[in-house]
mmCIF file of the C-alpha atoms, coordinates in Angstrom:
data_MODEL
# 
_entry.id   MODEL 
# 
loop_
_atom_site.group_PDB 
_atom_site.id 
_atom_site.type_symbol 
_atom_site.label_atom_id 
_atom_site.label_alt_id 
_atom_site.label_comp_id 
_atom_site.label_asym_id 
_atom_site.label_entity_id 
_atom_site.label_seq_id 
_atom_site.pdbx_PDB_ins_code 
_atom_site.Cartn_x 
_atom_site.Cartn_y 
_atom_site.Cartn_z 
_atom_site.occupancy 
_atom_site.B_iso_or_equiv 
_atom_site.pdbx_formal_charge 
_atom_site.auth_seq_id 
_atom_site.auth_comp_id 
_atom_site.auth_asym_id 
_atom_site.auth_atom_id 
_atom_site.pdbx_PDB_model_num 
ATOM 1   C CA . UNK A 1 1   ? 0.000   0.000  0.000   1.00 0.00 ? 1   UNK A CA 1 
ATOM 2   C CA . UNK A 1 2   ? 1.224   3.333  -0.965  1.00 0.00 ? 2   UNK A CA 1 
ATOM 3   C CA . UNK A 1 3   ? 1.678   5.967  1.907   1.00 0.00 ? 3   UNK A CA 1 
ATOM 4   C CA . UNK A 1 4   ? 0.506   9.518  1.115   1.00 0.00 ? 4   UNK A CA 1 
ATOM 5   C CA . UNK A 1 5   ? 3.830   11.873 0.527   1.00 0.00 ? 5   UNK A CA 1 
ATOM 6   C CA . UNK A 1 6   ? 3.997   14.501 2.973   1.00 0.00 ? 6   UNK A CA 1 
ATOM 7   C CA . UNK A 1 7   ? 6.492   17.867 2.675   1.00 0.00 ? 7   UNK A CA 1 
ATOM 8   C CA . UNK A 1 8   ? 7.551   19.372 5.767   1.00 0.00 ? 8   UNK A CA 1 
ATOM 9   C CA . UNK A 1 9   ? 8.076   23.278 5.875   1.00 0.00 ? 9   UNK A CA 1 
ATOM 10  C CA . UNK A 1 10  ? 9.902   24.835 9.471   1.00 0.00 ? 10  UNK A CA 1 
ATOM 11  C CA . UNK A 1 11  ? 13.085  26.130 9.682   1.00 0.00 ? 11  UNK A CA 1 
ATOM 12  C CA . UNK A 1 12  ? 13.809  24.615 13.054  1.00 0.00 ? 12  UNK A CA 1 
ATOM 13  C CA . UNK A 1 13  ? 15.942  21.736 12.708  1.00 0.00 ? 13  UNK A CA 1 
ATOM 14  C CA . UNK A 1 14  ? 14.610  19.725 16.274  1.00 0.00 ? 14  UNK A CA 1 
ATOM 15  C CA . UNK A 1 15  ? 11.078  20.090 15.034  1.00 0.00 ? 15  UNK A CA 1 
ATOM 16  C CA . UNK A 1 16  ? 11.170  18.675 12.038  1.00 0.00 ? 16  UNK A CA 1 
ATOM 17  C CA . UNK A 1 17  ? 12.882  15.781 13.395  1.00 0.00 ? 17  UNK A CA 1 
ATOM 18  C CA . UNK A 1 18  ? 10.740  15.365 16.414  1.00 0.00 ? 18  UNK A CA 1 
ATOM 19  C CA . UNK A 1 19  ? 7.666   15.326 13.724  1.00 0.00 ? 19  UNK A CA 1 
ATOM 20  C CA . UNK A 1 20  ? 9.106   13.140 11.043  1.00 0.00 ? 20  UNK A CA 1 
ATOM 21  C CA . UNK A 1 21  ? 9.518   10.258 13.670  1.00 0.00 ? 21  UNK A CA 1 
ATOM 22  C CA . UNK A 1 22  ? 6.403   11.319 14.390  1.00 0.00 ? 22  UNK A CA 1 
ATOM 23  C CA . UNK A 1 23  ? 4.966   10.907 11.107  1.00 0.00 ? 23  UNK A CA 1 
ATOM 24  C CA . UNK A 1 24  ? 6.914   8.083  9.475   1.00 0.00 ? 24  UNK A CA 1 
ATOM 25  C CA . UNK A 1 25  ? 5.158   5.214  10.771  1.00 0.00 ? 25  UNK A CA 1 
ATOM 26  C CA . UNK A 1 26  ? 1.886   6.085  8.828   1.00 0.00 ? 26  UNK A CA 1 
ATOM 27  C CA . UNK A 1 27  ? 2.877   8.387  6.197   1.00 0.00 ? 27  UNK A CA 1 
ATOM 28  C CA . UNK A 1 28  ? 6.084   8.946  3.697   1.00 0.00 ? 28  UNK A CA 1 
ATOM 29  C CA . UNK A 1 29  ? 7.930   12.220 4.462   1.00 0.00 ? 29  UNK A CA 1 
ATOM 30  C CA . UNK A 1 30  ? 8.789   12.888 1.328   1.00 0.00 ? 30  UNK A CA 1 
ATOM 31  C CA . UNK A 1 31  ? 11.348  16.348 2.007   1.00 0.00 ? 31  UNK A CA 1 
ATOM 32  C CA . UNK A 1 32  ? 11.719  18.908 4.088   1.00 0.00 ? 32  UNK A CA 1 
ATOM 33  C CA . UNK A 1 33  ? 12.308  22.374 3.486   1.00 0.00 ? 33  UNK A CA 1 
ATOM 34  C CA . UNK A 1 34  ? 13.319  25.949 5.392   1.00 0.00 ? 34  UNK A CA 1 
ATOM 35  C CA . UNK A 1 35  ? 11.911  28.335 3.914   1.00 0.00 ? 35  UNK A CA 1 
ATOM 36  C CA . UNK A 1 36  ? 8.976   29.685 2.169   1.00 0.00 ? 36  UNK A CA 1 
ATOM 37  C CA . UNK A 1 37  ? 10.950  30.315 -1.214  1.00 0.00 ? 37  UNK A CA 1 
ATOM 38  C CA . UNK A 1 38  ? 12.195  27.136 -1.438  1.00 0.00 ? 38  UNK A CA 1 
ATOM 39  C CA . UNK A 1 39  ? 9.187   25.456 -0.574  1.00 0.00 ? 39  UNK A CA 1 
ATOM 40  C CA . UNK A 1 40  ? 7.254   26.975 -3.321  1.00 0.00 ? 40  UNK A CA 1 
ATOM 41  C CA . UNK A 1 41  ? 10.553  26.185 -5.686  1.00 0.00 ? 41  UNK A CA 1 
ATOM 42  C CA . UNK A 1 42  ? 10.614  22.322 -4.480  1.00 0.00 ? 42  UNK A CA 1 
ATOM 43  C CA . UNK A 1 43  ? 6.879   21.548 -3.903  1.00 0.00 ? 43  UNK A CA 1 
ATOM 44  C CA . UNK A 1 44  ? 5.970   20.832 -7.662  1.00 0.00 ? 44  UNK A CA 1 
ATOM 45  C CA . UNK A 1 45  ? 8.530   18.104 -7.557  1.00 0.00 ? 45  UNK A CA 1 
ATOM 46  C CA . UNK A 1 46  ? 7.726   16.289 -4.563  1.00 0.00 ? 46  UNK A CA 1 
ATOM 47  C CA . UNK A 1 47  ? 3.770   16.382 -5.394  1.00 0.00 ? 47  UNK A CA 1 
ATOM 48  C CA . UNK A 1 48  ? 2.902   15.958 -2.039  1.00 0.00 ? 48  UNK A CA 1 
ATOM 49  C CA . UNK A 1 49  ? -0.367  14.781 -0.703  1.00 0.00 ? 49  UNK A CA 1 
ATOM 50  C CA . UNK A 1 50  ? 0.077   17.261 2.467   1.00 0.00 ? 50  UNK A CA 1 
ATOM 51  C CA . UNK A 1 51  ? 2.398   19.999 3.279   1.00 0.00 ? 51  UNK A CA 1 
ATOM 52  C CA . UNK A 1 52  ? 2.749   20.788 7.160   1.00 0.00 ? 52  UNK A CA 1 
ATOM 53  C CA . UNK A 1 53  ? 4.101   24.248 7.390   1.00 0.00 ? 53  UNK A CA 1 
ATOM 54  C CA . UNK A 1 54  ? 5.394   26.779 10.246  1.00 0.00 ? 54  UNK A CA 1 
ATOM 55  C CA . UNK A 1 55  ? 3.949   30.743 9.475   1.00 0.00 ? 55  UNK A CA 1 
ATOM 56  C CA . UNK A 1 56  ? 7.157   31.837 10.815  1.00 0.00 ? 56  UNK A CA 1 
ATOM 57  C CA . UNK A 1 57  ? 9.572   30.795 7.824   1.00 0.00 ? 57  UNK A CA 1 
ATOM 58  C CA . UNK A 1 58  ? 12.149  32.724 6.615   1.00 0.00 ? 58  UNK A CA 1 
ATOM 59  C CA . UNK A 1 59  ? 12.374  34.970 3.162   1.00 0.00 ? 59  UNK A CA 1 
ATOM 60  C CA . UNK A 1 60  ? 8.492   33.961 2.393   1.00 0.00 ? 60  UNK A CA 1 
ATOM 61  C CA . UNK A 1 61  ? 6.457   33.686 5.677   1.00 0.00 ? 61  UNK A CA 1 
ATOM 62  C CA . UNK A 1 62  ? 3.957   30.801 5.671   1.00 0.00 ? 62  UNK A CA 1 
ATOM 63  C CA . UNK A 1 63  ? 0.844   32.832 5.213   1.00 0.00 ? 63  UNK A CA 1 
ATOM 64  C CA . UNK A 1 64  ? 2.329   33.974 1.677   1.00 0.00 ? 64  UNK A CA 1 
ATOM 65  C CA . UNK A 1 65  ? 3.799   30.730 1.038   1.00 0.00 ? 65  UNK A CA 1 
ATOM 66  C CA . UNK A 1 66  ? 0.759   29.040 1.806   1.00 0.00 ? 66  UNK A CA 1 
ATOM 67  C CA . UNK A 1 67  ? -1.333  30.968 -0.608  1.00 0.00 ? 67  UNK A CA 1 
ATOM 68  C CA . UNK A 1 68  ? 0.770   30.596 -3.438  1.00 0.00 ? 68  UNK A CA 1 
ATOM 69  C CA . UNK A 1 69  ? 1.280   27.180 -3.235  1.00 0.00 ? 69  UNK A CA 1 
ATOM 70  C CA . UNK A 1 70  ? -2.297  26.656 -3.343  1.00 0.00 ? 70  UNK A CA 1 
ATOM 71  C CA . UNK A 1 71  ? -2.685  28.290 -6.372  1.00 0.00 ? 71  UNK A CA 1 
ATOM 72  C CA . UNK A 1 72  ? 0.437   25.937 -7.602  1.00 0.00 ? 72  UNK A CA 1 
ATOM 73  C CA . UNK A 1 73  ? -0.862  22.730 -6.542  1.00 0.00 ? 73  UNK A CA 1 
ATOM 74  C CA . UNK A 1 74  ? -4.626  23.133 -6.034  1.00 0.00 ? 74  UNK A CA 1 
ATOM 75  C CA . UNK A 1 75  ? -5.327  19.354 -4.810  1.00 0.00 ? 75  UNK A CA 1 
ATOM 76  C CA . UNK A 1 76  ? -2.357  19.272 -1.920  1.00 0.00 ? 76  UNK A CA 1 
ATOM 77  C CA . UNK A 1 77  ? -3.844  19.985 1.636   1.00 0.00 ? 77  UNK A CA 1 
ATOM 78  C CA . UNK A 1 78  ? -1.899  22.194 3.773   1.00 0.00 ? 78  UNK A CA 1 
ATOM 79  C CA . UNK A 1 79  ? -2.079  22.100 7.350   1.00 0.00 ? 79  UNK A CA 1 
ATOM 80  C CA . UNK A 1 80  ? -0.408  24.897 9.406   1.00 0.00 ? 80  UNK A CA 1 
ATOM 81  C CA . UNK A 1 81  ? 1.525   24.004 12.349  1.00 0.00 ? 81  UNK A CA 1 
ATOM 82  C CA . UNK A 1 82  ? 2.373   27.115 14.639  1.00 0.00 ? 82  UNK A CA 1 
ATOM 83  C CA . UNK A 1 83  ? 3.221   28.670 17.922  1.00 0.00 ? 83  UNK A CA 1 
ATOM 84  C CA . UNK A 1 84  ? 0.650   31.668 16.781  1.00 0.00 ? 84  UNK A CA 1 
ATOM 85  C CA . UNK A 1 85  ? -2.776  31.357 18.680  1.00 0.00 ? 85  UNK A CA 1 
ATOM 86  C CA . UNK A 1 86  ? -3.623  34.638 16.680  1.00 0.00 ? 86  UNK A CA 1 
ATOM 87  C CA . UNK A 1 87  ? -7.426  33.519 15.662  1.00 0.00 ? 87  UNK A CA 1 
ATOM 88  C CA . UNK A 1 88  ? -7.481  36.329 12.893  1.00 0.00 ? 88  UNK A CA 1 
ATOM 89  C CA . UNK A 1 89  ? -4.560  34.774 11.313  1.00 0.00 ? 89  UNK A CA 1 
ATOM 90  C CA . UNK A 1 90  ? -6.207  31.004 11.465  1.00 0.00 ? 90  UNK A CA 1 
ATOM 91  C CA . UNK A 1 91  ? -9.053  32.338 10.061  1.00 0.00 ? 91  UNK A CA 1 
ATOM 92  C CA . UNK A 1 92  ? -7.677  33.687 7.031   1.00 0.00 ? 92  UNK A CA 1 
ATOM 93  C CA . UNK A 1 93  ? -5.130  30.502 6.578   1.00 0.00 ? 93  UNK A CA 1 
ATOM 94  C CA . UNK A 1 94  ? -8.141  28.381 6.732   1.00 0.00 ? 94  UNK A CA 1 
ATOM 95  C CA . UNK A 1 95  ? -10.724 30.594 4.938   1.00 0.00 ? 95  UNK A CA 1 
ATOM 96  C CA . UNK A 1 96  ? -8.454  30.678 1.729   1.00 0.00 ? 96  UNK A CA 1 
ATOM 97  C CA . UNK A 1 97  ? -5.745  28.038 1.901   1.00 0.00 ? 97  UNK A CA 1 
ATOM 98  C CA . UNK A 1 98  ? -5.498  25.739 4.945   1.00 0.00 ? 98  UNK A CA 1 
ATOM 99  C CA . UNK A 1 99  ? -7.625  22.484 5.237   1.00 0.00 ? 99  UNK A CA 1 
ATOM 100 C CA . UNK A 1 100 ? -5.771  22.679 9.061   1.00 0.00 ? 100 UNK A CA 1 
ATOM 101 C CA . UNK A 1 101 ? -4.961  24.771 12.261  1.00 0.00 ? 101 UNK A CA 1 
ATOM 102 C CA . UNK A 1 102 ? -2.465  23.433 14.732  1.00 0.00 ? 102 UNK A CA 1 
ATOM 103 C CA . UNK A 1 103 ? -0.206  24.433 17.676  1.00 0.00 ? 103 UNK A CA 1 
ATOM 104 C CA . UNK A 1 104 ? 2.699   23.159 17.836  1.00 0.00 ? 104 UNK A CA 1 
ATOM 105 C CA . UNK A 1 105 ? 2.721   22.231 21.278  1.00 0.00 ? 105 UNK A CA 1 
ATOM 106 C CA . UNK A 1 106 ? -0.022  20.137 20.972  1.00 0.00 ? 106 UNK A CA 1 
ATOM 107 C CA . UNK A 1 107 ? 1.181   18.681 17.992  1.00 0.00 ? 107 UNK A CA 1 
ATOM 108 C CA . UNK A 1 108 ? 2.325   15.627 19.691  1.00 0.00 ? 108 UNK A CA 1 
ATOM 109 C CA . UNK A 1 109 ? -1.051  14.171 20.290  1.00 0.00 ? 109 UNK A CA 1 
ATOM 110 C CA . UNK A 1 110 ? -2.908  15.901 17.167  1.00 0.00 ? 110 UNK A CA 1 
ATOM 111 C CA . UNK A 1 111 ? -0.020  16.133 14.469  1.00 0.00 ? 111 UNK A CA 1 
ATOM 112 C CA . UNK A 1 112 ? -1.669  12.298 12.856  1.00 0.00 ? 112 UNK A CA 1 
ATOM 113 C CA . UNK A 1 113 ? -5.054  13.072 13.393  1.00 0.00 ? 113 UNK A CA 1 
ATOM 114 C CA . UNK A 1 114 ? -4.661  16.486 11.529  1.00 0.00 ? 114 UNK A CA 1 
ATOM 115 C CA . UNK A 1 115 ? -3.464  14.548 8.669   1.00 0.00 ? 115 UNK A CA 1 
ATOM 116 C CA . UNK A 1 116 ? -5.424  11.356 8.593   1.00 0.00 ? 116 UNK A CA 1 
ATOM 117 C CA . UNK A 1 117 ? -8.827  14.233 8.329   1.00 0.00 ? 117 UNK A CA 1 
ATOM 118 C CA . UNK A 1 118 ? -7.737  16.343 5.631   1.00 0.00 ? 118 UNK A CA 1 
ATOM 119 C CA . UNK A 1 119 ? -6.477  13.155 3.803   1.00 0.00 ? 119 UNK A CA 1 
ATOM 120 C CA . UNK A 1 120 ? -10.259 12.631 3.780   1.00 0.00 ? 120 UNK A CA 1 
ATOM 121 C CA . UNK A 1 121 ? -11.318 15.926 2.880   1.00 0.00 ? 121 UNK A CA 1 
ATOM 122 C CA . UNK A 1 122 ? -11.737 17.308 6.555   1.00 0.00 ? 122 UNK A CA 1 
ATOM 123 C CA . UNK A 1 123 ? -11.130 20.264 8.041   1.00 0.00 ? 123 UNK A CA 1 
ATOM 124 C CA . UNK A 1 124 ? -9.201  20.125 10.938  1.00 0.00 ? 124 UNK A CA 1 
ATOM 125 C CA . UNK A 1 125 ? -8.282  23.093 14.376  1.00 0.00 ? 125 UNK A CA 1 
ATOM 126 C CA . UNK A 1 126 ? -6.747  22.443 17.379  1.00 0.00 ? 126 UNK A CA 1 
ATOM 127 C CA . UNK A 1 127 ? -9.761  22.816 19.906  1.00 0.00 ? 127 UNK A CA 1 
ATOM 128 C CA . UNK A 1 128 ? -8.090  25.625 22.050  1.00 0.00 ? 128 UNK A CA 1 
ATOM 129 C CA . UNK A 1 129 ? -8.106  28.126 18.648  1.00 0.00 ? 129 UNK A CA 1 
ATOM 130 C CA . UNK A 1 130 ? -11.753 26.246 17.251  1.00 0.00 ? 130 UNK A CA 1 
ATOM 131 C CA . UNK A 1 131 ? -13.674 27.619 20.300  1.00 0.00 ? 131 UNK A CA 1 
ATOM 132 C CA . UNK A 1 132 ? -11.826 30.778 19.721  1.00 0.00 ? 132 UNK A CA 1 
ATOM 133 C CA . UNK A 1 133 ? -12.897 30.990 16.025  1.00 0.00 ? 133 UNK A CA 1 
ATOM 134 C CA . UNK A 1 134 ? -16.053 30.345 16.847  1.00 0.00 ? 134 UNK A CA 1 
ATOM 135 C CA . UNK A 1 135 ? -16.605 32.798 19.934  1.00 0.00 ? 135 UNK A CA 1 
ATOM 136 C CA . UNK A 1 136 ? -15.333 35.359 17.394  1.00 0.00 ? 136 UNK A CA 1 
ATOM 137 C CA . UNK A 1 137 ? -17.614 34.940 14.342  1.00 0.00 ? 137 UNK A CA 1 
ATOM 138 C CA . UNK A 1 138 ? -20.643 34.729 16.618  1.00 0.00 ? 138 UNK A CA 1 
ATOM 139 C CA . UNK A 1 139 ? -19.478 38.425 18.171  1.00 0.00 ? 139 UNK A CA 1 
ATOM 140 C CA . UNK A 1 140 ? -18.186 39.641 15.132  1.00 0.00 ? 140 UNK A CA 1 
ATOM 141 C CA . UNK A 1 141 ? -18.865 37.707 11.215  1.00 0.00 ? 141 UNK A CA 1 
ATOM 142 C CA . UNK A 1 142 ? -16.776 39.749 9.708   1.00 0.00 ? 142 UNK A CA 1 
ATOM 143 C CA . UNK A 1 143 ? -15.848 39.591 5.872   1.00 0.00 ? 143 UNK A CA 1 
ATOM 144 C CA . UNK A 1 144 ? -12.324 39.552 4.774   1.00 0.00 ? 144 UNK A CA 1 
ATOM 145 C CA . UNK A 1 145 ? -9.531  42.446 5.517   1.00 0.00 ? 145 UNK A CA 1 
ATOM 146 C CA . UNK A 1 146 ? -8.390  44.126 2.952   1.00 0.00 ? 146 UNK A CA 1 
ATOM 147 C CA . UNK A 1 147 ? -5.212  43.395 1.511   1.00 0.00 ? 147 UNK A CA 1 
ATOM 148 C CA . UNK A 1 148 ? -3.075  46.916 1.551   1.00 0.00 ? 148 UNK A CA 1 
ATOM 149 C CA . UNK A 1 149 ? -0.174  45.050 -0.427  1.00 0.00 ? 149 UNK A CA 1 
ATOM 150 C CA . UNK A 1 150 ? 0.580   43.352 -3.042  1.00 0.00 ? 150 UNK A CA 1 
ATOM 151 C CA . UNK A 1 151 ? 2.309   39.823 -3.294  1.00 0.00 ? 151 UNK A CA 1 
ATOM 152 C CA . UNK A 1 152 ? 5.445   41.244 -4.476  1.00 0.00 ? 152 UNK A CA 1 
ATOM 153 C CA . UNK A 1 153 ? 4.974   44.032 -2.556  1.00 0.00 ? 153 UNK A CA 1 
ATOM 154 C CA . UNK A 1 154 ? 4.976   41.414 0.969   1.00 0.00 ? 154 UNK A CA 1 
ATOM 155 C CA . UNK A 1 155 ? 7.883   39.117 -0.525  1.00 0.00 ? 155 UNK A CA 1 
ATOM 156 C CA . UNK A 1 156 ? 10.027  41.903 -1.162  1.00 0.00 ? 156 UNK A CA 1 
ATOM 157 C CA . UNK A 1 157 ? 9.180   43.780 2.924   1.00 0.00 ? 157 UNK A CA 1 
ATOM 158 C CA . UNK A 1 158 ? 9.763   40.729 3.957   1.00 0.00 ? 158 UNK A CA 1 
ATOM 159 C CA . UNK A 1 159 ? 13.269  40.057 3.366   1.00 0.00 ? 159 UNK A CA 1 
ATOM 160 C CA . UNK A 1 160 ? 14.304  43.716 3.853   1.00 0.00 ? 160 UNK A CA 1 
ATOM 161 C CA . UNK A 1 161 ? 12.687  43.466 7.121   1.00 0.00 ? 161 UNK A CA 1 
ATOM 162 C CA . UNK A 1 162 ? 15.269  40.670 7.505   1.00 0.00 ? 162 UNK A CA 1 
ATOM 163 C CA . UNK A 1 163 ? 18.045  42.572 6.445   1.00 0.00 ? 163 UNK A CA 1 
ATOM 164 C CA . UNK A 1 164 ? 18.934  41.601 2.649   1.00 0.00 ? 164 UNK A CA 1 
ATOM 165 C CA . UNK A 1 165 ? 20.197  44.246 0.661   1.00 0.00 ? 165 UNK A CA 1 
ATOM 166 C CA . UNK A 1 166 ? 18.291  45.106 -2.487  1.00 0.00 ? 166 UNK A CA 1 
ATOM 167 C CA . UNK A 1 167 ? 20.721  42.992 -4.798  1.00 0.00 ? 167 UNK A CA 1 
ATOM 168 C CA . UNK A 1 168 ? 20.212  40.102 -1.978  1.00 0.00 ? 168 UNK A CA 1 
ATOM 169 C CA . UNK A 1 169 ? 16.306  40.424 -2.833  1.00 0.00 ? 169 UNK A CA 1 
ATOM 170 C CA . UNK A 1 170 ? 16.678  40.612 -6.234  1.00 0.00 ? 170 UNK A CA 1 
ATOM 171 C CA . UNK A 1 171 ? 18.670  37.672 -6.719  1.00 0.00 ? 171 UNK A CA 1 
ATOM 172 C CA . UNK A 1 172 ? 16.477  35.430 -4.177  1.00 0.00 ? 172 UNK A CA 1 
ATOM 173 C CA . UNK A 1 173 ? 13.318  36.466 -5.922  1.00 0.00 ? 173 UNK A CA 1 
ATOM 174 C CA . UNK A 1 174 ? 15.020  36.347 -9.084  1.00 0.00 ? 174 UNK A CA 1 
ATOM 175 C CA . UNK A 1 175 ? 14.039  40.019 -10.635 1.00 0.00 ? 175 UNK A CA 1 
ATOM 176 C CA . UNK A 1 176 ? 16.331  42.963 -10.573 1.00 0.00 ? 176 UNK A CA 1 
ATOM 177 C CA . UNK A 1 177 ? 17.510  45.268 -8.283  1.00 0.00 ? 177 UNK A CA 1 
ATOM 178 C CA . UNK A 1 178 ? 16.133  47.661 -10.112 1.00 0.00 ? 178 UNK A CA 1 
ATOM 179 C CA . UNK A 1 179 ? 12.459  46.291 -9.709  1.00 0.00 ? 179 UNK A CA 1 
ATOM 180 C CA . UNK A 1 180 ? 13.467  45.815 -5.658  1.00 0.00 ? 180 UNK A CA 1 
ATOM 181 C CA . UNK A 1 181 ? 14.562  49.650 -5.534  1.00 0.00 ? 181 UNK A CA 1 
ATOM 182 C CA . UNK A 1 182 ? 11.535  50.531 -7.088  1.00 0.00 ? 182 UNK A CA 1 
ATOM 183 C CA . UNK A 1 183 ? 9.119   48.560 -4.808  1.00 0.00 ? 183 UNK A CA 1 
ATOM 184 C CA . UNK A 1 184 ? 10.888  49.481 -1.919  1.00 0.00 ? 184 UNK A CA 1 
ATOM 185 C CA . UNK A 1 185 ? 10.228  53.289 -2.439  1.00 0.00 ? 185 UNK A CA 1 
ATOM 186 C CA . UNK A 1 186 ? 6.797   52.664 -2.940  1.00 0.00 ? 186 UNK A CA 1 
ATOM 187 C CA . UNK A 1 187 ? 6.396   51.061 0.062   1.00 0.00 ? 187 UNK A CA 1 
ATOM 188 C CA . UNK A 1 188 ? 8.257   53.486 2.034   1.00 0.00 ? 188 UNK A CA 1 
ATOM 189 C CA . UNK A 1 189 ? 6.533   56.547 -0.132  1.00 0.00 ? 189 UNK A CA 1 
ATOM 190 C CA . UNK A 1 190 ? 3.076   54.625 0.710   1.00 0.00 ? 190 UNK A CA 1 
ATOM 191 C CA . UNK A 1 191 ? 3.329   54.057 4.202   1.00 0.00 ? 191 UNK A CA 1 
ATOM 192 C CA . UNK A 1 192 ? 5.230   56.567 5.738   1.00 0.00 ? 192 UNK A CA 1 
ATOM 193 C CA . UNK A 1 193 ? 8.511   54.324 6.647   1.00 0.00 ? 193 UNK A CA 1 
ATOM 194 C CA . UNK A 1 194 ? 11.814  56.543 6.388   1.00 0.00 ? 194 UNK A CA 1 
ATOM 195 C CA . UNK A 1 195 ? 14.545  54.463 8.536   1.00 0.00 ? 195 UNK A CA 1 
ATOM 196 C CA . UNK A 1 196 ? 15.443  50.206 8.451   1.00 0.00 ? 196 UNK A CA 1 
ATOM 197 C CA . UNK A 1 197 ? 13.565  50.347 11.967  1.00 0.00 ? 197 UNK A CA 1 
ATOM 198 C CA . UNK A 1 198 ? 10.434  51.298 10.478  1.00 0.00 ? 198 UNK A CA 1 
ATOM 199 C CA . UNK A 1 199 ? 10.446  48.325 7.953   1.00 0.00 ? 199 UNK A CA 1 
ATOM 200 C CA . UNK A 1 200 ? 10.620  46.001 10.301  1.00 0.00 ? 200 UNK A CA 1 
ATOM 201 C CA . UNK A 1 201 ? 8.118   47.018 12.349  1.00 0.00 ? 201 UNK A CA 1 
ATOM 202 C CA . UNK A 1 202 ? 5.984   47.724 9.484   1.00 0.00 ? 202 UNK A CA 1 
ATOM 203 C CA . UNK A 1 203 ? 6.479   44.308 8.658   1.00 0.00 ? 203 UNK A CA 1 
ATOM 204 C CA . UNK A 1 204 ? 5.617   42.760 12.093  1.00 0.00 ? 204 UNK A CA 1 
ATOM 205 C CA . UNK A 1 205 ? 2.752   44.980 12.414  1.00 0.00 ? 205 UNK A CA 1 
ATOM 206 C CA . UNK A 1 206 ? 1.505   43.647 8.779   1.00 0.00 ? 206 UNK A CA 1 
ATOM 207 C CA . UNK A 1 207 ? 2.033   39.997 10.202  1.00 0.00 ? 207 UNK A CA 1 
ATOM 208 C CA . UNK A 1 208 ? 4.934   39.651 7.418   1.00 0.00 ? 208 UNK A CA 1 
ATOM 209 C CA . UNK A 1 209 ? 7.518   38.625 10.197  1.00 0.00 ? 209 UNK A CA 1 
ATOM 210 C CA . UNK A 1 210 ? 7.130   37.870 13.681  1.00 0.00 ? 210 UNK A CA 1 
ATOM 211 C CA . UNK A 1 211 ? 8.515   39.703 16.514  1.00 0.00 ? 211 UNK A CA 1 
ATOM 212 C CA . UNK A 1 212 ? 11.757  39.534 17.969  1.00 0.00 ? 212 UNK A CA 1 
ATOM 213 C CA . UNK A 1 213 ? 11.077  36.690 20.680  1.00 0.00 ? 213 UNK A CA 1 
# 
């Protein structure tokens, strides 16, 4: 019998053990992968049945990552796996992209079950954030926020909030500097930001990168 393929996603070398021996006995961990760039690059060639993913990934953060590779491979599930109790950021994960919400502290007793229910077209959130979610939409069904920026637009804050230079971007997003300069004054035009400091905490108020633990 053939095991479904699963990709792993964190950039935290002790987790993703800890999980594959986790996972192995049931499913095939295909790869693993440290950041959100390269797991859009390597995805299409694993064709997994289920990526697990951390939101907190370096150069493409898992929320952007997430979305794209759902537009890339429209039939893998994608289950989150996260420190973040945020419930606005669960529900957007799972209202456009995620088929699962976990923390990773529980993931120990609910990392198999997560996959075994999207495997069969479930949805699947860690109780403590579900009862959240739903205390939430019953207060306040909101519809989506707004997106202020564009996809390049995060990619590109992103790794300036982690201190690439331009050229740096440009050659990990493969366009020119040129193109970075030019989105980077917009963004600083746009939204007021005139020093390093204020990209970064642009970016961590934008939920682009997480704050300095």
């Amino acid at each position: 019998m053939v095991k479904p393929r699963l990709l792993l996603a964190d950039d935290h070398t002790l987790v993703v053990e800890a999980f594959t021996k986790l996972l192995e006995p049931e499913f095939e961990v295909a790869g693993t992968v440290t950041d959100g760039l390269t797991l859009l690059k390597e995805a299409p060639r694993f064709r997994p049945d289920v990526v697990i993913l951390d939101l907190n990934m370096p150069q493409l953060n898992g929320m952007d990552a997430g979305k794209q590779l759902k537009r890339m491979l429209p039939l893998t599930k994608i289950i989150v796996l996260t420190m973040s109790e945020d419930f606005e950021l669960a529900t957007d994960a799972l209202r456009h992209w995620a088929s699962a919400y976990l923390l990773k502290k529980s993931a120990a007793s609910e990392l198999v079950k997560a996959v075994r229910e999207v495997l069969k077209g479930r949805t699947y959130v860690t109780p403590k954030v579900a009862q959240r979610l739903l205390e939430e939409f019953v207060r306040d069904p909101r519809p989506d926020r707004e997106e202020h920026l564009t996809k390049r637009q995060r990619e590109v804050l992103q790794l300036l909030a982690e201190g690439y230079t331009m050229r740096q971007v440009g050659a990990l997003l493969e366009i020119s500097t040129r193109t970075v300069a030019f989105h980077k004054y917009q963004l600083m035009r746009e939204h007021g930001l005139k020093t390093q400091s204020d990209v970064v905490m642009f970016a961590i108020k934008q939920r682009i990168v997480a704050p300095p633990a």
